[in-house]
gemmi code that builds the backbone of each chain (N, CA, C; Angstrom):
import gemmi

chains = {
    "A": [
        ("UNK", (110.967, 201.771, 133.791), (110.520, 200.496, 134.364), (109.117, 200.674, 134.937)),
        ("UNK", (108.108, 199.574, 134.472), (106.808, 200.082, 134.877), (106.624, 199.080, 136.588)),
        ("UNK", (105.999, 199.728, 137.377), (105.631, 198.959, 138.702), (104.501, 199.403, 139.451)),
        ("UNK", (103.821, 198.234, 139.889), (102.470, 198.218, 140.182), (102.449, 198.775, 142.103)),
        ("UNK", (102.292, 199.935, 142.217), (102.406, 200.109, 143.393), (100.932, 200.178, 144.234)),
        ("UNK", (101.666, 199.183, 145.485), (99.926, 198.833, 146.197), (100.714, 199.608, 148.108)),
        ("UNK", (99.760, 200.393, 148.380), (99.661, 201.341, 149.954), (98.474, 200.440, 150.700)),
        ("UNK", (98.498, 200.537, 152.059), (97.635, 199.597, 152.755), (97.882, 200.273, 154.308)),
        ("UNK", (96.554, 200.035, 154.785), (96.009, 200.625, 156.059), (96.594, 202.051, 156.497)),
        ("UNK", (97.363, 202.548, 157.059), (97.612, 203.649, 157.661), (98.346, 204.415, 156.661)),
        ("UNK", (99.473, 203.841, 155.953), (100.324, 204.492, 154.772), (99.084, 204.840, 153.512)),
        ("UNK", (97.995, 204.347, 153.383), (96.765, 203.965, 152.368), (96.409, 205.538, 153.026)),
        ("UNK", (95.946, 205.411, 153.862), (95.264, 206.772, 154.285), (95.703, 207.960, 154.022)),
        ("UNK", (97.122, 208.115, 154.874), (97.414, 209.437, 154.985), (98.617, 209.936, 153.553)),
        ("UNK", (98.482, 208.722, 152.208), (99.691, 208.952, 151.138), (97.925, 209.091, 150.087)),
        ("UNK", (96.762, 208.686, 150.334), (95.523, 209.028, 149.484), (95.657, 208.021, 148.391)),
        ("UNK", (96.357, 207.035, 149.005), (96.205, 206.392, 147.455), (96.435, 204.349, 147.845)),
        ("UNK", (95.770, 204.235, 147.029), (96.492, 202.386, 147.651), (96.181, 201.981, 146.946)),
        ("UNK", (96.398, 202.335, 145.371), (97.716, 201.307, 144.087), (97.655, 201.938, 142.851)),
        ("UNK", (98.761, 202.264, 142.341), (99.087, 203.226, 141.230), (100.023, 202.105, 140.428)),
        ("UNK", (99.434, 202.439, 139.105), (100.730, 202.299, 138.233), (101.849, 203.354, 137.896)),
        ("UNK", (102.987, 202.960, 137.934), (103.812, 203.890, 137.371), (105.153, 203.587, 136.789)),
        ("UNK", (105.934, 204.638, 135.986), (106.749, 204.277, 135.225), (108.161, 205.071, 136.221)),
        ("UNK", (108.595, 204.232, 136.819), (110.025, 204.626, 137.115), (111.434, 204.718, 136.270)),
        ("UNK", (112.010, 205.401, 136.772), (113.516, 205.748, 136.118), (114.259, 204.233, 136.349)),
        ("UNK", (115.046, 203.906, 134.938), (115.787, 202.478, 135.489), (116.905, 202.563, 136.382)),
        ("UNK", (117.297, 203.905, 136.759), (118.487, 204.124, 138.173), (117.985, 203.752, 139.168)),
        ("UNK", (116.763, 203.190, 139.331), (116.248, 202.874, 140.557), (115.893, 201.359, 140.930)),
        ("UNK", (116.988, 200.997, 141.326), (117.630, 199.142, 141.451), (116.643, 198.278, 142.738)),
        ("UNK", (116.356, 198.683, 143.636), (116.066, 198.144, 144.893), (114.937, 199.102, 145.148)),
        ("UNK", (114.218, 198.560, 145.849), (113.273, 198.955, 146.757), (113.091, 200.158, 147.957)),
        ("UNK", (114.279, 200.267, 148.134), (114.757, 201.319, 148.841), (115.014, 202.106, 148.445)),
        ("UNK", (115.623, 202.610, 146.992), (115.802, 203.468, 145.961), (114.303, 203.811, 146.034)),
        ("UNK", (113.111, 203.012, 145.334), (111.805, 202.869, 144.974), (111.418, 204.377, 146.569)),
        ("UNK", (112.029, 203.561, 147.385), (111.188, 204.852, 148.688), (111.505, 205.605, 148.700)),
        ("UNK", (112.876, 206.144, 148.409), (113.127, 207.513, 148.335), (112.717, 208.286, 147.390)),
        ("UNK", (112.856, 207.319, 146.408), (112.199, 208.476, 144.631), (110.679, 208.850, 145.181)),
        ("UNK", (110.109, 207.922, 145.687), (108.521, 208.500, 146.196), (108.527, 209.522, 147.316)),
        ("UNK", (109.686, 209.552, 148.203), (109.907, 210.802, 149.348), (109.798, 211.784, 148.736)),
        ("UNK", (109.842, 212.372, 147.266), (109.743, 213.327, 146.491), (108.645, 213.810, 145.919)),
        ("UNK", (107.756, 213.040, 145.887), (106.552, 213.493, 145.818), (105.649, 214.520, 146.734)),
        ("UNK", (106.104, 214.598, 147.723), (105.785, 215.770, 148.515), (105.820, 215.660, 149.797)),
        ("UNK", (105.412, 216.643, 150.742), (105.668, 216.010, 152.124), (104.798, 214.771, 152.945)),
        ("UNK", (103.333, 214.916, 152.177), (103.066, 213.749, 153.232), (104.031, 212.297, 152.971)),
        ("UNK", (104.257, 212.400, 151.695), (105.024, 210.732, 151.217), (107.091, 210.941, 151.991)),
        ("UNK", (106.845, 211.923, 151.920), (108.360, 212.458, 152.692), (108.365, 211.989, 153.835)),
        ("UNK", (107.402, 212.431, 154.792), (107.045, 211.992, 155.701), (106.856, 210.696, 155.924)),
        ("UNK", (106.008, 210.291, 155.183), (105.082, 208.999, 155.693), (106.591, 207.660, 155.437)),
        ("UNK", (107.050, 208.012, 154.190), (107.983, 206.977, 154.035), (109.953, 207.234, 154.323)),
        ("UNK", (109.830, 208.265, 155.365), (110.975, 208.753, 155.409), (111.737, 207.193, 155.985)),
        ("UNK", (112.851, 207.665, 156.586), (114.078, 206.806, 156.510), (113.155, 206.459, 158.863)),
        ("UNK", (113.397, 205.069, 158.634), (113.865, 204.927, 160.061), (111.974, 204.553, 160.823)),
        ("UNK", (111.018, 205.262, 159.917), (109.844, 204.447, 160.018), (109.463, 203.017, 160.105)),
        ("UNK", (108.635, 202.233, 160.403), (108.916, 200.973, 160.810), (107.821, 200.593, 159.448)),
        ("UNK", (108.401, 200.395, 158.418), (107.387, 200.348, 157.504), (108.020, 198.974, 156.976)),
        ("UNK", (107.077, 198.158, 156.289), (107.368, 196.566, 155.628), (107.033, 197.034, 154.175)),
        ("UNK", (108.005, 195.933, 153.270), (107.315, 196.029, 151.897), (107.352, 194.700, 151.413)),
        ("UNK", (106.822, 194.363, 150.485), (106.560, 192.894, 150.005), (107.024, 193.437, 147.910)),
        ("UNK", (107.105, 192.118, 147.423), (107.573, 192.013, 146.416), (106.534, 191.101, 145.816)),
        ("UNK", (105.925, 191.074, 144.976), (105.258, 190.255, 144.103), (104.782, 189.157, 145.443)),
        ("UNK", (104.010, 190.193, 146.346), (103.240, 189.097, 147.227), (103.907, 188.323, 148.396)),
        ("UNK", (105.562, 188.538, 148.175), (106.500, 188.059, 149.427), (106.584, 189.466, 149.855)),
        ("UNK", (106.699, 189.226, 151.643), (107.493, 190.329, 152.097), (108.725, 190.177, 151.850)),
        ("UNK", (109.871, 190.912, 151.370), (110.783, 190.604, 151.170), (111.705, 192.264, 152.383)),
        ("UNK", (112.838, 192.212, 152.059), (113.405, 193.484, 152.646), (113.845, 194.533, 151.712)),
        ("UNK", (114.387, 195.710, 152.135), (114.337, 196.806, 151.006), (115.363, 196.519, 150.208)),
        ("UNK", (116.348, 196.032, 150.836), (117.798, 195.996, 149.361), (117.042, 194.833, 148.385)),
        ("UNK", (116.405, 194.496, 148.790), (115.301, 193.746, 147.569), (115.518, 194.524, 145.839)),
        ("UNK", (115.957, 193.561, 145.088), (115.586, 194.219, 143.667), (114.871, 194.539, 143.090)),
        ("UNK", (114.332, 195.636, 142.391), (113.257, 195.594, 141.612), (113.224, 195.027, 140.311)),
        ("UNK", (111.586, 195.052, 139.656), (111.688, 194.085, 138.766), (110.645, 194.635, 137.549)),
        ("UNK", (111.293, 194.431, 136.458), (110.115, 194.907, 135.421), (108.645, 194.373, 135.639)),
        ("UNK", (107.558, 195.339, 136.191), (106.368, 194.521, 136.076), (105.863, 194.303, 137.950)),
        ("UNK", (106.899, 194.838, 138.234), (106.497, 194.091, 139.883), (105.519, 194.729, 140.332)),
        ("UNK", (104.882, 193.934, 141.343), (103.814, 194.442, 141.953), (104.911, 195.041, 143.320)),
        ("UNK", (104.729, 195.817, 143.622), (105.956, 196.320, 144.827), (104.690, 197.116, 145.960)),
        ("UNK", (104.405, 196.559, 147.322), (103.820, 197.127, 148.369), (104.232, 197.967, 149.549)),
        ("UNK", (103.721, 198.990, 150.020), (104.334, 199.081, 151.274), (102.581, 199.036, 152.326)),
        ("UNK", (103.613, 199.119, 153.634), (102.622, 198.958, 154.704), (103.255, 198.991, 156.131)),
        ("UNK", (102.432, 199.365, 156.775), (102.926, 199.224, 158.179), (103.192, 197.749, 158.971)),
        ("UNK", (103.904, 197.557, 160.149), (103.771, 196.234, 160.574), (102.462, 195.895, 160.531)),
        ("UNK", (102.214, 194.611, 160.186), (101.171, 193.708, 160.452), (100.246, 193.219, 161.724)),
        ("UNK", (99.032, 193.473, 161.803), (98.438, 193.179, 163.527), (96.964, 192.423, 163.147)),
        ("UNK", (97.248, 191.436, 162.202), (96.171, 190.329, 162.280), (96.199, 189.720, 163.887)),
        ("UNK", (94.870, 188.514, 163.513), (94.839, 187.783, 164.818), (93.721, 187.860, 165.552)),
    ],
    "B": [
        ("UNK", (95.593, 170.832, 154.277), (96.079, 172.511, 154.744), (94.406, 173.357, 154.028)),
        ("UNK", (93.939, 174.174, 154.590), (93.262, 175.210, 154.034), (93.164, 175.680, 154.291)),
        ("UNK", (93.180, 177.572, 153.562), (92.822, 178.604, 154.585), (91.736, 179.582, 153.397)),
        ("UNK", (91.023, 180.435, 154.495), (90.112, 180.780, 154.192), (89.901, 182.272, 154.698)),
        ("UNK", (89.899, 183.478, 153.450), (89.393, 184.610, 153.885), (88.452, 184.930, 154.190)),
        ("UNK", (87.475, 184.986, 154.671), (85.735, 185.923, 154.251), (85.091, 186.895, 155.442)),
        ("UNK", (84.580, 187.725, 155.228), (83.712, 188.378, 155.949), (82.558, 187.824, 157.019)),
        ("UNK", (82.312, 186.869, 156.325), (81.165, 186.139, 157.233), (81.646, 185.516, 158.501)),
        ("UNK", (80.907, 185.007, 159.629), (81.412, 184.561, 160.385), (81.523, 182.879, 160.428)),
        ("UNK", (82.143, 182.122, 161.394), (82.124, 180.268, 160.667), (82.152, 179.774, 161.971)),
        ("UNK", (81.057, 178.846, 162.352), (81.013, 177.772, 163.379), (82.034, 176.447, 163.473)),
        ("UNK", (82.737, 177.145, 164.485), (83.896, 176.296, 164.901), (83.866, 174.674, 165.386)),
        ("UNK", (82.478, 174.466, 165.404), (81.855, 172.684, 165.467), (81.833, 172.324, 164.216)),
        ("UNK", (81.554, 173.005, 163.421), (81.137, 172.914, 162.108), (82.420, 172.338, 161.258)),
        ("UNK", (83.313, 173.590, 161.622), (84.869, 173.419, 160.952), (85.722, 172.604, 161.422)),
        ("UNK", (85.173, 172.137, 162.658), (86.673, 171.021, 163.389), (85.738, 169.442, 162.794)),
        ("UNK", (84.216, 169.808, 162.568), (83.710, 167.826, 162.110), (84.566, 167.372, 160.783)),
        ("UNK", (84.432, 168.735, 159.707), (84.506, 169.202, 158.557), (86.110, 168.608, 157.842)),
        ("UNK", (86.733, 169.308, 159.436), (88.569, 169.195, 159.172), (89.253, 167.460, 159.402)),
        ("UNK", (87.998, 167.145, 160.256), (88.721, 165.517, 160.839), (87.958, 164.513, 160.054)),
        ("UNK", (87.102, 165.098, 159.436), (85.907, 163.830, 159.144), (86.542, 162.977, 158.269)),
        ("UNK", (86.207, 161.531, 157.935), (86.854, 160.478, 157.140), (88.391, 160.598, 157.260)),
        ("UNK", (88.878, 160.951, 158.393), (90.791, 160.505, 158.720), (90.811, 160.103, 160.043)),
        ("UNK", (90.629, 158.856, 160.188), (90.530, 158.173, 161.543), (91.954, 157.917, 162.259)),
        ("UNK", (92.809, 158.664, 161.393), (93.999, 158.636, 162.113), (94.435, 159.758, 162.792)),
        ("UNK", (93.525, 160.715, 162.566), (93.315, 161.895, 163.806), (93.132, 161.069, 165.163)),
        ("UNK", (94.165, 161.756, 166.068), (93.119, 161.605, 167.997), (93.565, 162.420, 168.606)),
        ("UNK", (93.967, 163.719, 167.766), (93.750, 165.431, 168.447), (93.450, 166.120, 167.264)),
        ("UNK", (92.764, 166.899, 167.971), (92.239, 168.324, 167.373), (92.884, 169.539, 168.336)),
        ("UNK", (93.494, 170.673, 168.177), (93.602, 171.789, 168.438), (93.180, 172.608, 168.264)),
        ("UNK", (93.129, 173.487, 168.666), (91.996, 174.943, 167.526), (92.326, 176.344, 168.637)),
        ("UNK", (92.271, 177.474, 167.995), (92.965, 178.459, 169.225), (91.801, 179.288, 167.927)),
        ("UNK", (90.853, 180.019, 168.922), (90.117, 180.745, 168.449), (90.429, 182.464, 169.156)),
        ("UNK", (90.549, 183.661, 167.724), (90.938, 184.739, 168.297), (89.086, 185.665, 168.333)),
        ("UNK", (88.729, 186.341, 169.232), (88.231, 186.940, 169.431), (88.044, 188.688, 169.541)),
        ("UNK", (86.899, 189.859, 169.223), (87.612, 191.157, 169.517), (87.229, 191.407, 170.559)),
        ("UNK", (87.993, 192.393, 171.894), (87.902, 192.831, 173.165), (87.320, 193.887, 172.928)),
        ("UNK", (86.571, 194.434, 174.421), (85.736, 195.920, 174.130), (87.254, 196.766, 174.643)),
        ("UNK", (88.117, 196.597, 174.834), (89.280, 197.373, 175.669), (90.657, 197.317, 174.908)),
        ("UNK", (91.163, 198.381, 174.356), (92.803, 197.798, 174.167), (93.347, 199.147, 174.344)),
        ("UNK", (94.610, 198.865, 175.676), (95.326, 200.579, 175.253), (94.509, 201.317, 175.756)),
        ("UNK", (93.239, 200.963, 177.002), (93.110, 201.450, 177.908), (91.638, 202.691, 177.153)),
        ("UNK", (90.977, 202.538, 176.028), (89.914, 202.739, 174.982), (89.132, 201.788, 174.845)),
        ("UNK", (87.796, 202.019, 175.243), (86.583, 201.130, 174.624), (87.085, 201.348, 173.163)),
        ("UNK", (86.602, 200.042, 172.849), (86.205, 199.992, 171.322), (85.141, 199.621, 170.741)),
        ("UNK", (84.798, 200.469, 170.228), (83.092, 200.110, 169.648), (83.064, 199.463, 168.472)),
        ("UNK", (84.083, 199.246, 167.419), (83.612, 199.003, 166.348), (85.338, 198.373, 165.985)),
        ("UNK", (85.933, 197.304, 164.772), (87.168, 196.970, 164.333), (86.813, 196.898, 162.996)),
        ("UNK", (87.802, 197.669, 162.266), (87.917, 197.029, 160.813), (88.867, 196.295, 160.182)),
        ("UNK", (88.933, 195.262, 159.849), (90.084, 194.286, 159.136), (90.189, 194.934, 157.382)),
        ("UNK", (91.546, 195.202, 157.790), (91.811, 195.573, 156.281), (93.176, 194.082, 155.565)),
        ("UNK", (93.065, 193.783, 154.414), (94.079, 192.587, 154.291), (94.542, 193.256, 152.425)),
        ("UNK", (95.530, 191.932, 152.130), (96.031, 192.339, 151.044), (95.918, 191.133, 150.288)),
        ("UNK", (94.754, 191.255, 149.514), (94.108, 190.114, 148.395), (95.547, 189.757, 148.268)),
        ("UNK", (94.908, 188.118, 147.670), (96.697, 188.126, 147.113), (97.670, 187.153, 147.713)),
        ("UNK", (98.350, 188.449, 148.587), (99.407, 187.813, 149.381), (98.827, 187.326, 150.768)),
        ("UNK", (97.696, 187.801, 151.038), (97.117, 187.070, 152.437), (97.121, 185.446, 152.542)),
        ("UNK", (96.195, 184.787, 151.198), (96.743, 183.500, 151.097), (97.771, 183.080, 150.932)),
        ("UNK", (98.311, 183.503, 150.282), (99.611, 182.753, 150.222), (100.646, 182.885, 150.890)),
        ("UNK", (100.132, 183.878, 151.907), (101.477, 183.807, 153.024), (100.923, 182.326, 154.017)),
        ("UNK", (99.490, 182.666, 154.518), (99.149, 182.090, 154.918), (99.332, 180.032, 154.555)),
        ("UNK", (99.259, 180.217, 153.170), (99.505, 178.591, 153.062), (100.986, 178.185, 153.233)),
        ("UNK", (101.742, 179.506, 153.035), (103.094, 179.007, 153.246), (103.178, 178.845, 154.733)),
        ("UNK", (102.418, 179.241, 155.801), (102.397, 179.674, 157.236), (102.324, 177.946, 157.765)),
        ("UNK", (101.134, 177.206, 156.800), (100.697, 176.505, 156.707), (101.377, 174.914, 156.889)),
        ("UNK", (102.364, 175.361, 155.309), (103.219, 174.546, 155.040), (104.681, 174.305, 155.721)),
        ("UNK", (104.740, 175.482, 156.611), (105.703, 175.267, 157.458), (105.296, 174.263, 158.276)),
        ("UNK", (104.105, 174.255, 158.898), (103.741, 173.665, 160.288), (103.809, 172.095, 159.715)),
        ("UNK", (103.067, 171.869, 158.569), (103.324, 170.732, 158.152), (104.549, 169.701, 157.964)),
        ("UNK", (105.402, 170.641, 157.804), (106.798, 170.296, 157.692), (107.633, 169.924, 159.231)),
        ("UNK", (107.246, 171.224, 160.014), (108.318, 170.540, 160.950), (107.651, 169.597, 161.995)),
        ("UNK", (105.966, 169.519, 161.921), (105.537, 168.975, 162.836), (104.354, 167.572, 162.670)),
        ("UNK", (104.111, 166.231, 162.900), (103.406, 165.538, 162.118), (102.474, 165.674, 162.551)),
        ("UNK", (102.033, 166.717, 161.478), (100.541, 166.951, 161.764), (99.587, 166.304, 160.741)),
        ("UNK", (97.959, 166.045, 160.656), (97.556, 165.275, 159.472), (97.301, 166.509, 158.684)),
        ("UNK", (96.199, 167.437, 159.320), (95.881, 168.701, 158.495), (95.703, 169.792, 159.216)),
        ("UNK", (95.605, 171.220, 158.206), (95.223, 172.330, 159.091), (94.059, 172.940, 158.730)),
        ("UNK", (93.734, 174.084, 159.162), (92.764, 175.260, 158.840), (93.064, 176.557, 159.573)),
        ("UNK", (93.198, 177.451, 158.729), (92.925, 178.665, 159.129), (92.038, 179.254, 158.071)),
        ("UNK", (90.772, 180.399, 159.225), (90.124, 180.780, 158.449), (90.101, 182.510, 159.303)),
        ("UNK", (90.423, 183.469, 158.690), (90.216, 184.828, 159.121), (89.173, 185.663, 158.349)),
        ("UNK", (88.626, 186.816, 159.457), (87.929, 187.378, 158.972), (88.252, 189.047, 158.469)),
        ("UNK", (87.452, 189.596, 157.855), (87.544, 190.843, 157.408), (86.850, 191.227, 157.291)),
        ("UNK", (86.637, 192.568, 157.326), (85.728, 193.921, 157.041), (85.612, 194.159, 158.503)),
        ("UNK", (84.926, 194.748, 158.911), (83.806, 195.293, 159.945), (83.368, 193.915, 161.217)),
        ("UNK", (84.090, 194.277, 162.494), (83.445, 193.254, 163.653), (83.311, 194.196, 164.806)),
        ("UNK", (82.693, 193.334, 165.488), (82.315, 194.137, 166.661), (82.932, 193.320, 167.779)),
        ("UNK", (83.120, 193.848, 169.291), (83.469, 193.120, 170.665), (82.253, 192.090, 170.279)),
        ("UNK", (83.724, 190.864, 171.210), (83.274, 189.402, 171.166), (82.725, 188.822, 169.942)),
        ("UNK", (83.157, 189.616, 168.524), (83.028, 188.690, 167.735), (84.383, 187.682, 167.455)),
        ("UNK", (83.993, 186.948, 166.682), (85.386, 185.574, 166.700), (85.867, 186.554, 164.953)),
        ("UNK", (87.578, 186.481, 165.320), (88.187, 186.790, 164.588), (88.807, 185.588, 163.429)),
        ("UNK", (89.474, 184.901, 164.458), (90.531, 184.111, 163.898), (90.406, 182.562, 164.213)),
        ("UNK", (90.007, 181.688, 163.625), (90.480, 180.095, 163.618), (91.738, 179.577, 163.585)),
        ("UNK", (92.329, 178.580, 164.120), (93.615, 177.677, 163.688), (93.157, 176.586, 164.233)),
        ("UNK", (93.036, 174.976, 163.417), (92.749, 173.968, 164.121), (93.822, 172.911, 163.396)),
        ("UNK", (94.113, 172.352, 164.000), (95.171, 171.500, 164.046), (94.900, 170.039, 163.984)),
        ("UNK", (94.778, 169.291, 162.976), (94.613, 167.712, 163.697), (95.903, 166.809, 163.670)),
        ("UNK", (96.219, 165.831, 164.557), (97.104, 164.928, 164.427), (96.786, 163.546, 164.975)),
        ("UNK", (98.042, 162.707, 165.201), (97.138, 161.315, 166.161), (97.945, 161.682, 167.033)),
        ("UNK", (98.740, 162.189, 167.855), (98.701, 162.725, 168.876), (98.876, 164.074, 169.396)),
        ("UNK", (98.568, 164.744, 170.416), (98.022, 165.575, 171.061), (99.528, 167.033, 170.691)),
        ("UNK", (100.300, 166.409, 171.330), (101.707, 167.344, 171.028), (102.158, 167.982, 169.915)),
        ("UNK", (101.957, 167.059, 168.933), (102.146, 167.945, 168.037), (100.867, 168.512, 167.564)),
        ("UNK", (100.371, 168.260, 167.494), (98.761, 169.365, 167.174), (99.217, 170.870, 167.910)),
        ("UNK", (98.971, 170.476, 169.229), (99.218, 171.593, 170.250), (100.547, 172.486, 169.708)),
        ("UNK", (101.487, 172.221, 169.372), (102.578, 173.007, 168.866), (102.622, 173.892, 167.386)),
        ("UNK", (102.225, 172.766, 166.682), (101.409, 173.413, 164.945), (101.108, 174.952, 165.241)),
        ("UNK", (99.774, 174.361, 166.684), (98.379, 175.352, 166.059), (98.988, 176.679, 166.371)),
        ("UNK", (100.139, 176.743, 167.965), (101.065, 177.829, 168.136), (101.832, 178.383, 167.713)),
        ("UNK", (102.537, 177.785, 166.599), (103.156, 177.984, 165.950), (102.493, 178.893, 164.697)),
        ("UNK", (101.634, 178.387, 164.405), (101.224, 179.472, 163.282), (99.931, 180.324, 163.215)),
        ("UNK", (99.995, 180.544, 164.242), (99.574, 181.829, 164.960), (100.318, 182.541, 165.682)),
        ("UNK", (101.400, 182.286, 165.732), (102.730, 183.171, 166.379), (103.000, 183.562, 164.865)),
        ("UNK", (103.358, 183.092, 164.027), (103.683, 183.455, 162.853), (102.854, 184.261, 161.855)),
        ("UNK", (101.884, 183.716, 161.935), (100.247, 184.430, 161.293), (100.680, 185.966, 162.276)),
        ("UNK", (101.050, 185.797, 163.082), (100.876, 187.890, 163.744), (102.084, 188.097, 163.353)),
        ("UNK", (103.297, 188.022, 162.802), (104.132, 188.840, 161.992), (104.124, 189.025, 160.309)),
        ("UNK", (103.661, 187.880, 160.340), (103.670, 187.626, 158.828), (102.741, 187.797, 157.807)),
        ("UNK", (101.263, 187.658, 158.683), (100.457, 187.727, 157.430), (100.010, 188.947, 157.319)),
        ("UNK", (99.430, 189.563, 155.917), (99.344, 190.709, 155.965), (97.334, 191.290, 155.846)),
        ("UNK", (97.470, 191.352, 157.737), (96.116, 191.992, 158.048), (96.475, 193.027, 158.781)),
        ("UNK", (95.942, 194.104, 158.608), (95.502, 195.252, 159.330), (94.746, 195.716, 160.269)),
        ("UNK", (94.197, 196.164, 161.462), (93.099, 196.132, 162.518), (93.407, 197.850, 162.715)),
        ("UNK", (91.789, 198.618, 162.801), (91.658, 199.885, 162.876), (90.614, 199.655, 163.670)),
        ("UNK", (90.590, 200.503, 164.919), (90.147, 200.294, 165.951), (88.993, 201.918, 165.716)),
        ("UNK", (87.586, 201.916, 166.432), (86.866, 202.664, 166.280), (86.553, 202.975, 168.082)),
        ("UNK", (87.029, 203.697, 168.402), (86.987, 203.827, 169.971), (86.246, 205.562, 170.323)),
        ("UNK", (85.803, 205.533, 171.290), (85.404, 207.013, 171.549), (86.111, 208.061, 171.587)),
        ("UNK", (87.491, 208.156, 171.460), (87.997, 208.729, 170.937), (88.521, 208.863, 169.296)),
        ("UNK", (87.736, 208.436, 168.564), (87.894, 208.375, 167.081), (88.603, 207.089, 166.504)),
        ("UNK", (88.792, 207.141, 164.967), (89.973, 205.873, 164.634), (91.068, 205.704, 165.364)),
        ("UNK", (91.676, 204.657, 165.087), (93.002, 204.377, 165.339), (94.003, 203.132, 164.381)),
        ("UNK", (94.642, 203.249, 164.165), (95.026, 201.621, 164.113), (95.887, 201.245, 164.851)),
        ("UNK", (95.968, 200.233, 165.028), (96.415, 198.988, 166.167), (98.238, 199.105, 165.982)),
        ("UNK", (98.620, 199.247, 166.661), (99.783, 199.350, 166.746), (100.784, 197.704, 166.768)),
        ("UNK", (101.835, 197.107, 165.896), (102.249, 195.926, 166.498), (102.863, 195.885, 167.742)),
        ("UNK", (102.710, 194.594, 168.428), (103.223, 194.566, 169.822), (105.007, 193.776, 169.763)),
        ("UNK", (105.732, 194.400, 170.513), (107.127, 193.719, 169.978), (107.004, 192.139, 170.935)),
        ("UNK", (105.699, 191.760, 171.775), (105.951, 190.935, 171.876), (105.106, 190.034, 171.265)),
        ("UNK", (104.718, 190.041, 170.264), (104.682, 189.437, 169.220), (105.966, 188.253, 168.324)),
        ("UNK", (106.555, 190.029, 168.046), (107.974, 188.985, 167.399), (108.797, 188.440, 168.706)),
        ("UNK", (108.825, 188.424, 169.875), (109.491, 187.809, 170.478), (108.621, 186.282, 170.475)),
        ("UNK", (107.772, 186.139, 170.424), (106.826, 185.065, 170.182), (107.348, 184.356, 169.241)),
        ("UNK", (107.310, 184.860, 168.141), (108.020, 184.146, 166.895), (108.944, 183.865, 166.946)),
        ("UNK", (109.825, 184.242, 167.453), (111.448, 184.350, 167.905), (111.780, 182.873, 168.673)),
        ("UNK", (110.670, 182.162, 169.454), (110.483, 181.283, 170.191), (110.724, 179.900, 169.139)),
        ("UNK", (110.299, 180.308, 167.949), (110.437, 179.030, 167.140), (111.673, 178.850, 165.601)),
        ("UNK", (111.923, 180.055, 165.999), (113.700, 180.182, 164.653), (114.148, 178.920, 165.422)),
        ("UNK", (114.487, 177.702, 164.520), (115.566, 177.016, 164.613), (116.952, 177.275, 164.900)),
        ("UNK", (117.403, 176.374, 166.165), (118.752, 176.655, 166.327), (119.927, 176.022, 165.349)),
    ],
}
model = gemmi.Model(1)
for chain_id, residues in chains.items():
    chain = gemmi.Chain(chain_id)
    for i, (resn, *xyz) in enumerate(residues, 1):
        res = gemmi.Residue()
        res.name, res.seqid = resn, gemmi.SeqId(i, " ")
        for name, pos in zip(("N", "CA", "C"), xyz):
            atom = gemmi.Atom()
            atom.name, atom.element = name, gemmi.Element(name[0])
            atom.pos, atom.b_iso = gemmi.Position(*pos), 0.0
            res.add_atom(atom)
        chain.add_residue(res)
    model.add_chain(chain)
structure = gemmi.Structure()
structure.add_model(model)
structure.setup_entities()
């Protein structure tokens, strides 16, 4: 399954990257699946996106929540809370 | 409804003639202008960078928009935010509100700017004498928002 992954402000920094394409395994249903398969990439993403962090993700431009489905093609984000204003 | 990203900065006389002009059934205007402080968290700050997410920034924002429209009779809105690089006491953030009366304007413009700080997706990295930072959210924020979930 291919998905357009976009990183932003603090997760952008310290994961070196803010937007990759890539081809995921189709065992990976939800969004939350999506974070753990990336916890594997090494420790800063272990870290940065471990379990219990206060991190948001959006779906094709909605924030949506992690049991969120994934989707062939999605643009799928993560990011820290939000502090416009 | 309109909202507006850009870097540049926008005269708020300019944008409230702009927002009411030819609807004489306006007889309020609201407008809640955000500004940056030299102080947060107890750090000068010398310098802010707005980081946002092409994209979904508008369109959270018009949906932010279209809420207010909905629950409140308002005639029109504006929000216009900025990005990149500001300095203390520059103007951040617009919300102006028009209606023909005063109450609901006044509620709109709070309303989605209580909502605009959970929802939309901007970033603030603070440049203080002690190095970067970014801005941490405040939980009373979402208790803010929390103020307007329907019962």
């Amino acid at each position: 399954m291919k998905i357009e992954l976009r990183f932003f402000a603090s997760l952008r920094e310290v994961l070196a990257c803010s937007q990759e394409t890539m081809i995921v395994p189709e065992s990976l249903k939800t969004i939350a699946d999506l974070r753990s398969f990336l916890r594997q990439r090494g420790s800063a993403w272990a870290e940065a996106l471990a379990e219990g962090k206060p991190i948001r993700c959006a779906l094709n431009h909605q924030m949506v929540d992690f049991q969120t489905n994934l989707e062939e093609g999605a643009e799928v984000a993560f990011f820290p809370p939000v502090t416009g204003g | 409804m309109s909202v507006r990203i850009q870097e540049a900065d926008f005269d708020v006389s300019a944008e409230i003639a702009a927002l009411r002009k030819g609807d004489a059934q306006v007889g309020a205007v609201v407008t809640f202008l955000g500004t940056v402080r030299d102080m947060n968290e107890g750090s000068a700050v010398k310098e802010m960078a707005l980081e946002h997410y092409p994209g979904m920034t508008e369109k959270s924002l018009e949906e932010i928009a279209s809420q207010a429209k909905e629950r409140w009779n308002i005639r029109s809105s504006l929000i216009i935010h900025r990005v990149g690089s500001l300095h203390p006491e520059d103007q951040i953030v617009l919300v102006a509100v028009t209606s023909s009366h005063r109450g609901e304007a006044f509620a709109a413009c709070e309303f989605i700017m209580d909502y605009l700080k959970i929802a939309a997706p901007f970033w603030k990295k603070e440049e203080t004498s002690e190095g970067g930072r970014w801005v941490d959210a405040r939980v009373t924020d979402d208790a803010a928002m929390a103020r307007w979930v329907k019962k």
